[in-house]
C-alpha positions in Angstrom: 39.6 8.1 44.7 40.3 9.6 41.1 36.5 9.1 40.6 35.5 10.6 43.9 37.8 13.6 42.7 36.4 13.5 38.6 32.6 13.3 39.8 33.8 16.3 42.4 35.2 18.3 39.6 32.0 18.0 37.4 30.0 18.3 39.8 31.7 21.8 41.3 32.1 23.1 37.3 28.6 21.8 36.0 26.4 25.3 34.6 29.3 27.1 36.5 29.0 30.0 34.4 25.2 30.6 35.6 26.6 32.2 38.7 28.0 35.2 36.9 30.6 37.6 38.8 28.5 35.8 41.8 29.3 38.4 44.5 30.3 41.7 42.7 31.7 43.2 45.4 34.3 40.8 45.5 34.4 40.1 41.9 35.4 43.7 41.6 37.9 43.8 43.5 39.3 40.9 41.4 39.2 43.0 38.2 40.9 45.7 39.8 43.5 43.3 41.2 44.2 42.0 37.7 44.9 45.8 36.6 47.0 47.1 39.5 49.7 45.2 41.6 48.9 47.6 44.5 45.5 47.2 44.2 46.3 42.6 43.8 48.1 43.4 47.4 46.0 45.5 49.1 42.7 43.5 47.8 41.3 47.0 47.0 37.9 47.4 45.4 39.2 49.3 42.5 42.3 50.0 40.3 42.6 53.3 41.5 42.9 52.3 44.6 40.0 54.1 46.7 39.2 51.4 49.5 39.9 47.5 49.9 37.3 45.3 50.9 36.6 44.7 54.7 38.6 41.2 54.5 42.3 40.7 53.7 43.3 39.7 50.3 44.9 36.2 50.2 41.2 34.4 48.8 41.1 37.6 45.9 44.8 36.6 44.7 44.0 33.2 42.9 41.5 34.5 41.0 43.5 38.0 40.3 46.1 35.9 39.2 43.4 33.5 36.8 42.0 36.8 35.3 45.3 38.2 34.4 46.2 34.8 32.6 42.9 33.6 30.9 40.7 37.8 30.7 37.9 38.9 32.9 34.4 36.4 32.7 32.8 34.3 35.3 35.1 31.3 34.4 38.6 32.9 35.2 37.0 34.0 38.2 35.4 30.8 39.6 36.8 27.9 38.1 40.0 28.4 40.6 37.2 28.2 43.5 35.9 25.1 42.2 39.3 23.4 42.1 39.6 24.3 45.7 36.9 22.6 46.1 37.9 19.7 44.4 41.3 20.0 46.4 39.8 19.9 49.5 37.6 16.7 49.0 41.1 15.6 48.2 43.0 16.0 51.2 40.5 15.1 53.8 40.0 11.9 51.6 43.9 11.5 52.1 44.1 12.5 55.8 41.4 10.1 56.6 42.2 7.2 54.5 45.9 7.0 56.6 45.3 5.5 59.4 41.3 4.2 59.2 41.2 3.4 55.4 40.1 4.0 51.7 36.5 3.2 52.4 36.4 5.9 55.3 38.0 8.5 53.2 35.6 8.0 50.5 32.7 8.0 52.4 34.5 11.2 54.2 35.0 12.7 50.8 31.6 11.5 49.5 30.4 13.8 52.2 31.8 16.3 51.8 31.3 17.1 48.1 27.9 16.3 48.7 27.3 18.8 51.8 24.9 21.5 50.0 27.0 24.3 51.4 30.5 22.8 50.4 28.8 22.8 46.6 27.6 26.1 47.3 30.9 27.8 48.1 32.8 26.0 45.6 30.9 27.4 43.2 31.2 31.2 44.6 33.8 33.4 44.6 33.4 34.6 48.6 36.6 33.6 50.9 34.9 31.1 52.5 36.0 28.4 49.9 40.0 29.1 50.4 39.7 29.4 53.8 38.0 25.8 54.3 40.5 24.6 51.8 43.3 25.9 54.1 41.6 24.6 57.6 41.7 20.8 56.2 45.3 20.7 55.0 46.1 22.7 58.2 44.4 19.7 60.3 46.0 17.0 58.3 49.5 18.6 58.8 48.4 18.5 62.8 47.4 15.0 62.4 50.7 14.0 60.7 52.7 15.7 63.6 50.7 13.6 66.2 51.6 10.3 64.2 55.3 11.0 64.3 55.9 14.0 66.1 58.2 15.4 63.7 58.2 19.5 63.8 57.9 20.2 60.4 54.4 19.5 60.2 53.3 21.7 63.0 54.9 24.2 61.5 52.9 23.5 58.2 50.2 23.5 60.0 51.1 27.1 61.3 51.6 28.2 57.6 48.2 26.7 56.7 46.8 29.0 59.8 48.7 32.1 58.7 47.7 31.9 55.4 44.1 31.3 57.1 44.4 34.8 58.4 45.1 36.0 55.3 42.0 35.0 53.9 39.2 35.7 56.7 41.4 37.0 59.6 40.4 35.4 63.3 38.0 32.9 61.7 40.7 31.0 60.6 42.1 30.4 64.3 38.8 29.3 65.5 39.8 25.9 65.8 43.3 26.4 66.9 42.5 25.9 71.1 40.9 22.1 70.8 44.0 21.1 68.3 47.0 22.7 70.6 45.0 20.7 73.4 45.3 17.5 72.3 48.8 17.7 70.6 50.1 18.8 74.0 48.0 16.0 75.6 48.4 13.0 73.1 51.8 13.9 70.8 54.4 10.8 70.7 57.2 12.8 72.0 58.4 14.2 75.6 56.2 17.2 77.4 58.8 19.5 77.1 59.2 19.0 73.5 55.5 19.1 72.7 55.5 23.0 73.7 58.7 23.8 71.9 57.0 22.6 68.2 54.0 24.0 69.5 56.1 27.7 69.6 57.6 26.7 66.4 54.2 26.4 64.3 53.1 29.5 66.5 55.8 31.3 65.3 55.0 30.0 61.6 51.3 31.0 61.9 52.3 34.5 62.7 54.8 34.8 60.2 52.9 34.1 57.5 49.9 35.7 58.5 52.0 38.8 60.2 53.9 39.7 57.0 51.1 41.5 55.0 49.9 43.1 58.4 52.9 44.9 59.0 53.4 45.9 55.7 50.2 47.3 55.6 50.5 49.4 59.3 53.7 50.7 58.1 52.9 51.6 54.8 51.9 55.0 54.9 48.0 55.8 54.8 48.2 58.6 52.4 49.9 56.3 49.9 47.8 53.4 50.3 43.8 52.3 49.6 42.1 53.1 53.0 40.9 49.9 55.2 37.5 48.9 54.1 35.7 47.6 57.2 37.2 49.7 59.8 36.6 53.2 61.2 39.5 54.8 61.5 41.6 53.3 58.5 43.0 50.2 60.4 43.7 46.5 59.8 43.8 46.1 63.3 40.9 47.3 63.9 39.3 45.7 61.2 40.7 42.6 62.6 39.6 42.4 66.1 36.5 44.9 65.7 34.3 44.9 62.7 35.8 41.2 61.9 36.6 39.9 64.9 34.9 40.2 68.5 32.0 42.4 67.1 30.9 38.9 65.2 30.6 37.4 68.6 29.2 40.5 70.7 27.0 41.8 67.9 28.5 45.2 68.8 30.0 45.7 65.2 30.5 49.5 64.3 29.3 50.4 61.2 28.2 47.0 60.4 24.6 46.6 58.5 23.2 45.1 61.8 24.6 43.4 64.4 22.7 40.6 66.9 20.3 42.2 68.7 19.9 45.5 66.5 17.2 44.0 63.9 14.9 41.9 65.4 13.9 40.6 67.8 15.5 37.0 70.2 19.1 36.4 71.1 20.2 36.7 67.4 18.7 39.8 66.3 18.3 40.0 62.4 21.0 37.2 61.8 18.3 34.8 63.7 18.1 32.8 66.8 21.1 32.4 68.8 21.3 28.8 70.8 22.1 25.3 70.4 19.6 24.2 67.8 20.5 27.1 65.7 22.2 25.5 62.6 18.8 23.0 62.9 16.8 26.0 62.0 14.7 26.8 58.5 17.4 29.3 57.6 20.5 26.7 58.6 19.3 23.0 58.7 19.3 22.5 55.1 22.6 23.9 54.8 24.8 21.7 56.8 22.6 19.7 59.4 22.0 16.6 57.2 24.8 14.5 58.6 25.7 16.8 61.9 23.5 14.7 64.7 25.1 11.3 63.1 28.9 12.5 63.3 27.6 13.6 66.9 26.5 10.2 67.3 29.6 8.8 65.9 31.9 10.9 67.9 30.9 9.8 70.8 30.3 6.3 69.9 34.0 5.7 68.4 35.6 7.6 71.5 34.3 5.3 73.8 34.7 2.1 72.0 38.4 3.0 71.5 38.9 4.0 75.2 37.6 0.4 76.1 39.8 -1.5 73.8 42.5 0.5 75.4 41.7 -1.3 78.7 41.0 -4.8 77.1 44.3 -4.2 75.5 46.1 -3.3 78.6 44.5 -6.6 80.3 46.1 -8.8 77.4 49.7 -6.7 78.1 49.5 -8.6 81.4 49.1 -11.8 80.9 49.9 -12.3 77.3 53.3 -13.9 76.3 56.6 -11.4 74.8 55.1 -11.8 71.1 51.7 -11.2 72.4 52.9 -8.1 74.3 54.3 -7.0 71.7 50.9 -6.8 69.4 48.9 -5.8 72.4 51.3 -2.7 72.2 51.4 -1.7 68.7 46.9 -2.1 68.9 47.3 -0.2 71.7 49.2 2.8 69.8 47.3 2.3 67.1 43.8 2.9 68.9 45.4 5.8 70.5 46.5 7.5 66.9 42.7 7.0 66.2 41.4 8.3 69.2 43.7 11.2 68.9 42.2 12.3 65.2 38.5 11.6 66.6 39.6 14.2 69.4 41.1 16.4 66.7 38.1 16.3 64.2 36.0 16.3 66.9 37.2 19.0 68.8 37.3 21.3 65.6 33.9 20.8 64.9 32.6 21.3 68.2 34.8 24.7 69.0 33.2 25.6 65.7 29.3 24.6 66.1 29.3 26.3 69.5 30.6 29.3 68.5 28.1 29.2 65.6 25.4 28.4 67.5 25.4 31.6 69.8 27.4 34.8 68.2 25.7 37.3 68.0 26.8 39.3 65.2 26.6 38.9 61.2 26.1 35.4 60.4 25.2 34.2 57.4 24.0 30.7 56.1 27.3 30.2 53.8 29.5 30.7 57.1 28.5 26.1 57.7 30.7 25.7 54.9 33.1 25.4 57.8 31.8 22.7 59.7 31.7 20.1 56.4 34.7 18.9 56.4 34.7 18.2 60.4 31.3 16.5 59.7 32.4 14.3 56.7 35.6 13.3 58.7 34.2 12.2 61.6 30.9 10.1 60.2 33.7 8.4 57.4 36.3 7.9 60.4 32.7 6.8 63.0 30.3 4.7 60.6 34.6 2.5 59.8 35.6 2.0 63.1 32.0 1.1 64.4 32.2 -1.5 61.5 34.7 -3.1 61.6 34.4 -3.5 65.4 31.0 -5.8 64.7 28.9 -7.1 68.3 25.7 -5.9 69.1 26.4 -2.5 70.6 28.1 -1.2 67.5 25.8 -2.2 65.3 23.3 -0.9 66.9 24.8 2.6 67.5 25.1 1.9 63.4 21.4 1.1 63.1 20.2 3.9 65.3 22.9 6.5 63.5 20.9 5.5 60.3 17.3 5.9 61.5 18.3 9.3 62.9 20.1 10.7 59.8 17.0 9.6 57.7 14.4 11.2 60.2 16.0 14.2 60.3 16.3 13.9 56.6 12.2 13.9 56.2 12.0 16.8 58.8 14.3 19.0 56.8 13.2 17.4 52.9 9.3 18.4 54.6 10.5 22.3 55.3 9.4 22.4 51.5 6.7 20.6 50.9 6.1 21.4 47.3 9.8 21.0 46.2 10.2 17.0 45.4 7.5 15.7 47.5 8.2 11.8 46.9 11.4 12.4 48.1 11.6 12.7 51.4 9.0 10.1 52.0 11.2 7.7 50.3 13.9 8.5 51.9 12.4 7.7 55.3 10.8 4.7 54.4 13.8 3.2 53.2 16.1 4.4 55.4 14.3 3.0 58.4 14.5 -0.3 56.5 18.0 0.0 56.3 17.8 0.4 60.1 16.1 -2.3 60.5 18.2 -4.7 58.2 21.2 -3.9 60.4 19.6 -4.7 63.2 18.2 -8.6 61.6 21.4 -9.0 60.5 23.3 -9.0 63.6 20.7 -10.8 65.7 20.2 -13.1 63.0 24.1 -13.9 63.2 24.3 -13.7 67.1 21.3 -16.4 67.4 23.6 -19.0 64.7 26.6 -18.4 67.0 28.3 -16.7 63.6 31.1 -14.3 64.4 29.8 -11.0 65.0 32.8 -9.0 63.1 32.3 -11.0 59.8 29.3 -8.7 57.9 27.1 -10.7 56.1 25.4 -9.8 52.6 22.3 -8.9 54.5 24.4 -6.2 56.8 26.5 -5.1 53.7 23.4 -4.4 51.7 22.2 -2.8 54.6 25.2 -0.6 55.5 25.3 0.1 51.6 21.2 1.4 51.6 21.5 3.8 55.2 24.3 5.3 53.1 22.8 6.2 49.9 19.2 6.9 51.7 21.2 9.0 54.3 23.4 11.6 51.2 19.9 11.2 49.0 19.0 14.2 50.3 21.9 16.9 50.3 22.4 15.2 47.2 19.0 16.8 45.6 19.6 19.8 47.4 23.6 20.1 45.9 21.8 19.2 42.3 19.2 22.1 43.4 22.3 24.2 43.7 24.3 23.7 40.5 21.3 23.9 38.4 20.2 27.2 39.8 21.9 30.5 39.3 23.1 32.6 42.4 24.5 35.8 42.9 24.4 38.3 45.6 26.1 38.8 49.1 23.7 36.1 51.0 23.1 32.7 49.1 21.7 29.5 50.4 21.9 26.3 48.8 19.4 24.4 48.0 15.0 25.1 47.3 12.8 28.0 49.6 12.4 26.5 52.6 9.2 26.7 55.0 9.8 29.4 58.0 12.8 30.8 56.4 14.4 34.3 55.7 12.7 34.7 52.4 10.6 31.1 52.5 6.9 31.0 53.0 5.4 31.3 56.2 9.0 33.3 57.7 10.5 36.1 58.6 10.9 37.9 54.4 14.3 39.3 54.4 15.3 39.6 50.6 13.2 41.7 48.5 9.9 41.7 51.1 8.8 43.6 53.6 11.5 43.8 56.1 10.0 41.3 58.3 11.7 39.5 61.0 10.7 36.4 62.8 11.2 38.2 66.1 9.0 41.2 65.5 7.9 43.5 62.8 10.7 45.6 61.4 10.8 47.8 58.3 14.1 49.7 56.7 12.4 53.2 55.8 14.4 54.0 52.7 15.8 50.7 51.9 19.5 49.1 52.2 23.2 50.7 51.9 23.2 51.7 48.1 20.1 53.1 48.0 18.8 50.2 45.7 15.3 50.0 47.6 15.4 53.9 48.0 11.8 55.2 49.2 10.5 51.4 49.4 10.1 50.2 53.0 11.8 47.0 53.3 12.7 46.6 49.4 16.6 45.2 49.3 19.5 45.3 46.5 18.3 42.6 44.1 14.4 42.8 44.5 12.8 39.5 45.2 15.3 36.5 45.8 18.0 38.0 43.5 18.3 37.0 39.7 21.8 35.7 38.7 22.2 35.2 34.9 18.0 35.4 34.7 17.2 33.0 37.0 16.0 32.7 40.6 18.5 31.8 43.2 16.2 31.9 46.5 18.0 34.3 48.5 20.3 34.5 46.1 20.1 38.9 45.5 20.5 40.1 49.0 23.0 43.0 49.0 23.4 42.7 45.1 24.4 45.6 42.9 22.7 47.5 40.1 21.8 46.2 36.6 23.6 48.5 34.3 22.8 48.9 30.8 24.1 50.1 27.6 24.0 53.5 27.9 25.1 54.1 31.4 28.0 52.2 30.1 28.9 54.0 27.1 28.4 57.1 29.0 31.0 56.4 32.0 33.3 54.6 29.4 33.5 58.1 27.5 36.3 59.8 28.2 37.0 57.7 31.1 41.1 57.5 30.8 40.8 61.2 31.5 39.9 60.4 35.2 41.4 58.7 38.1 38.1 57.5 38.3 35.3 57.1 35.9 32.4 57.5 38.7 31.2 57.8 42.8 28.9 56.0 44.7 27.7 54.9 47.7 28.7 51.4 48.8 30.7 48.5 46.7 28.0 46.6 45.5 26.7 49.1 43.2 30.5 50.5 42.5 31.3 47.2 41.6 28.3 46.5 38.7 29.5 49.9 37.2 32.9 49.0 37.3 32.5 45.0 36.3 30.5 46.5 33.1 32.9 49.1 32.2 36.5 48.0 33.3 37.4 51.5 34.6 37.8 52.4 38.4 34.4 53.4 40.0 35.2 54.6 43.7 32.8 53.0 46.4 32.4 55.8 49.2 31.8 54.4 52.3 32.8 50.8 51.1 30.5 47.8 51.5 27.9 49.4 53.4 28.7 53.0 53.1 29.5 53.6 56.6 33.1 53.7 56.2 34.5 57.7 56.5 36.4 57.3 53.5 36.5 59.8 52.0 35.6 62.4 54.1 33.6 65.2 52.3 36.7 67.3 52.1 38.6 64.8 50.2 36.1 64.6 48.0 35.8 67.9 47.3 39.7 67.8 46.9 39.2 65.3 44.6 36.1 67.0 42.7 38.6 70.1 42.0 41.9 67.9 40.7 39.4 66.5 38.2 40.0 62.6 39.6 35.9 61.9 39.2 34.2 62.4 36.3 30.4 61.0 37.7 28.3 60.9 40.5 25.9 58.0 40.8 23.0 58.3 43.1 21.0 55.6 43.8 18.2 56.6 46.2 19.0 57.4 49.8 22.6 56.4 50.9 21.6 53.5 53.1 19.2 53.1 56.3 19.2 54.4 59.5 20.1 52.4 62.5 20.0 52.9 66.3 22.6 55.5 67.1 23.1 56.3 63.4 22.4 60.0 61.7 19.7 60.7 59.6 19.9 59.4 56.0 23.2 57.3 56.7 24.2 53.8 56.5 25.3 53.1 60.2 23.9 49.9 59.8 23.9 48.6 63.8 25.3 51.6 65.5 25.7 54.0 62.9 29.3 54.9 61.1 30.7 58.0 61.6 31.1 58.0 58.0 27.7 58.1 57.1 26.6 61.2 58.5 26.9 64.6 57.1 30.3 64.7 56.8 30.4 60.9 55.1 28.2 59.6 52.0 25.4 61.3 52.9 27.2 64.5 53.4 29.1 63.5 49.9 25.7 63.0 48.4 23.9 66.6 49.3 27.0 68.1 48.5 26.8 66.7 45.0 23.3 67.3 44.5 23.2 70.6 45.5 26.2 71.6 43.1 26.0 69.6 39.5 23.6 68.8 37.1 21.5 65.9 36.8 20.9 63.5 33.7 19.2 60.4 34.3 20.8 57.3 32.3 19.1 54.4 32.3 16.8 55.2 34.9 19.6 55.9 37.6 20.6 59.7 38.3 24.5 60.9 37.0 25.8 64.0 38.2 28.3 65.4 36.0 31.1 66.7 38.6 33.0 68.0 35.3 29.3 70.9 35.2 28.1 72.7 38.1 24.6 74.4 38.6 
């Protein structure tokens, strides 16, 4: 275990710093968090307090708090994300090792360090690594109550899943349906007492999650940052809207394009919706590696343990009182497992399906939430199959292993020109592996050996379908660490054949706009203005470089490069103003802030559809003396169906992105001050009108 966790922790910290702020628009709000407790609990995007970012704050706080102790730089910000990480390998190890053993909750942690987008994540400063932290210690807490039935841990669990909510709102409840079922159905304690605890960590859940909601309904909107995300300055809406039901409808307001809106197919710009989605170029190499072997395994396991319950039952019968009495504590046993296969099992396949066909944003990094149900249940399967021995086992075993390392070549061949040995050698041996499983048993049922004792052969075996089977995530993970990213859309691993941004697929970052489902070009570039005038051309140009290097899709939605003297200029004067510049979205807000330190005020927020602030508080603010710059960067975003002219509706359009909202903001501007160009971006000085 301590070097499962030590080769975790290197692995998660190794070239760490290449990354950078990784996602600036989150890193941002970070810095500002470390220079304003109202902007630390409001998770806003700058110390001034302008907007918050369109999630709630809970994943910004560790890292606030790092940059307050340790000073603003890619390690304060990160290095608490990578302990996550290393946390979470952790407690699935230990939730997984109780009741099936140390060797399934290494191979379960094994797995999961070694899913490309767990090492991703863990590396990234996004809220996806908290909230998959939170999900695991909230499942182990539900597993403990279903062991003893003691309330306490439900109620854990309800803290884990409030605190979930704090960190990417209904996400974090996704899973919360399949593990009430079965507590309710398989919990060691009466009916009526079952739905009682299951109030109790209810109650829990929205205490914890409910506190910082409230506060921030009833805190009054003029003295607080407005909600980034939403439409009408709402967490509520935020929640259950932009955040919530639009992901699964695709009908997100003021979103950069829902399913349906970009392209062409049931998944619109954020790809094919259906059941071999997460097998696709863009997913596949993400989090598929392992997913049709835990599959396998699920089943598998289930049904082996629901015939030993019978065979148990028959021994009950006719056994003697000492007998009975070991048929009965197998038979609890076995149904302790087959509760935590239905747990693990039930979260993964709640999650996959709803995966597999929402419509809305989805991005690549979201599969980091499906590795820890996948490592769980092939640790808890590949144990229990095991140590169970006889033909049908092993051959579930043998067959597991030939599939994992098939599926391995198909996804290792999706680029061809990126370790091309690899994949063959993967195959070849795995299938040997296969096959070695298979001699051994019939080589031990033909000399009347018993079928549960392994034999070196089957060990050796066993051992090679394991290290053939993680061979490849493991080159994509090393892929990973050794490559900077950076951006608001990263993948894990090489360019892959058919993919967003791969050859031969649908070019989203940096080319022309192209979807697999049709053609489909963004006249004027992306929110920011960062491709302004070239069709197609996104924030980051081609792949996105982090630190100077590549990182594959690594620059979608990234901000602007500032140099020396657009820094010196806004850092001139700048404690005279509220804030030191404007612009249009967070991303490039966030690059002018990270460089300088001082509040830069994203209108619009993330994509620059928000109405905040209208044009009339800006104006307001223009005359106080609050700004001191204007930043233009092109056009203020793209146009979509149902948006105005010039605006950054994304989907539907915003209402803040007509002429009233950024766009309104940004003729205003231009029309009224002069214009210097610094470093090749236009500043209007708001301080000198025309």
């Amino acid at each position: 275990m301590v070097a499962l966790l030590l080769a975790t922790a290197v692995l998660y910290l190794w070239n760490l710093s290449a990354n950078g702020y990784a996602n600036q628009f989150y890193s941002a709000a970070v810095q500002a968090g470390s220079e304003s407790w109202k902007a630390f609990f409001f998770g806003s995007s700058d110390a001034a307090n302008a907007i918050t970012v369109d999630k709630p704050p809970a994943a910004l706080w560790p890292m606030a708090l790092s940059v307050r102790l340790f000073g603003l730089g890619s390690w304060a910000i990160l290095v608490p994300e990578a302990l996550m990480g290393v946390a979470t390998v952790g407690v699935l190890y230990a939730a997984v090792r109780r009741r099936f053993g140390a060797a399934a909750g290494l191979l379960a942690g094994g797995v999961l360090a070694l899913t490309p987008v767990a090492a991703l994540m863990f590396r990234f400063n996004n809220p996806d690594a908290l909230l998959c932290l939170l999900m695991v210690c909230a499942v182990a807490a539900v597993l403990r109550a279903l062991a003893d039935g003691r309330t306490k841990w439900l109620v854990l669990a309800g803290l884990c899943f409030g605190l979930g909510f704090l960190t990417k709102t209904l996400q974090a409840w996704l899973i919360l349906p399949p593990l009430a079922v079965v507590y309710a159905c398989c919990a060691p304690v009466a009916l009526r007492r079952r739905f009682g605890q299951l109030l109790l960590g209810g109650l829990a859940m929205v205490v914890s999650g409910g506190w910082w909601v409230a506060a921030v309904e009833l805190w009054p909107a003029s003295s607080r940052p407005y909600i980034g995300g939403s439409q009408h300055n709402s967490f509520l809406e935020l929640t259950f809207g932009y955040n919530g039901f639009g992901r699964i409808t695709g009908d997100e307001t003021g979103s950069v394009g829902g399913g349906g809106r970009l392209g062409g197919g049931g998944g619109g710009g954020w790809g094919e919706t259906g059941i071999t989605r997460l097998f696709s170029s863009d997913m596949g190499g993400q989090i598929s590696w392992l997913l049709p072997a835990a599959l396998i395994l699920l089943v598998a396991a289930v049904c082996v343990l629901w015939r030993a319950r019978r065979t148990v039952a028959a021994e009950q019968a006719v056994g003697t009182e000492q007998a009975e009495q070991a048929a009965q504590a197998m038979q609890a046993e076995q149904a302790g497992q087959r509760a935590e296969f239905l747990v693990w099992g039930g979260a993964l396949l709640m999650t996959f399906v709803t995966f597999s066909f929402m419509s809305g944003i989805f991005h690549q990094y979201y599969n980091i939430a499906l590795a820890p149900y996948v490592a769980a249940l092939v640790g808890m399967g590949a144990t229990v199959l095991w140590r169970r021995g006889g033909p049908l086992a092993s051959a579930v075993l043998a067959g597991t292993a030939a599939v994992t390392v098939g599926w391995s070549y198909v996804l290792l061949n999706r680029s061809p020109n990126w370790l091309p040995w690899l994949r063959w050698t993967v195959l070849v041996l795995g299938l040997l592996a296969a096959l070695g499983l298979l001699a051994a048993l019939w080589g031990r049922a033909a000399a009347g050996t018993p079928s549960r004792t392994p034999s070196r052969l089957a060990a050796a075996a066993a051992g090679l379908a394991v290290v053939t089977a993680l061979a490849g995530p493991l080159a994509y993970v090393l892929d990973t660490v050794e490559t900077a990213k950076g951006g608001s859309i990263i993948t894990a691993g090489p360019q892959v054949k058919g993919a967003f941004g791969g050859p031969g697929g649908g070019r989203f970052p940096g080319g022309t706009g192209r979807f697999k489902g049709g053609p489909r070009v963004f006249p004027g570039g992306m929110p920011g203005g960062m491709g302004g005038g070239r069709p197609g051309r996104m924030p980051g140009g081609t792949g996105g470089k982090a630190g100077g290097r590549t990182g594959g899709m690594g620059g979608l939605l990234n901000g602007a490069k500032v140099g020396a003297e657009a820094q010196a200029l806004l850092e001139k004067n700048a404690g005279d103003y509220t804030w030191a510049a404007a612009t249009i979205a967070s991303q490039n807000a966030a690059s002018y802030q990270l460089a300088t330190r001082k509040p830069v005020m994203a209108i619009g927020g993330f994509n620059g559809s928000d109405p905040s602030p209208t044009l009339a508080r800006f104006k307001k603010y223009v005359a106080d003396g609050k700004i001191h710059y204007f930043i233009a960067g092109g056009r203020s975003g793209f146009r979509g169906p149902g948006g105005p002219e010039g605006g950054t509706g994304g989907g539907r359009g915003g209402p803040g992105s007509g002429k009233g909202g950024s766009s309104g903001i940004t003729s205003w501007v231009e029309k009224t001050f002069k214009k210097i160009t610094v470093g090749g971006a236009p500043f209007y000085d708001l301080t000198q009108r025309r």
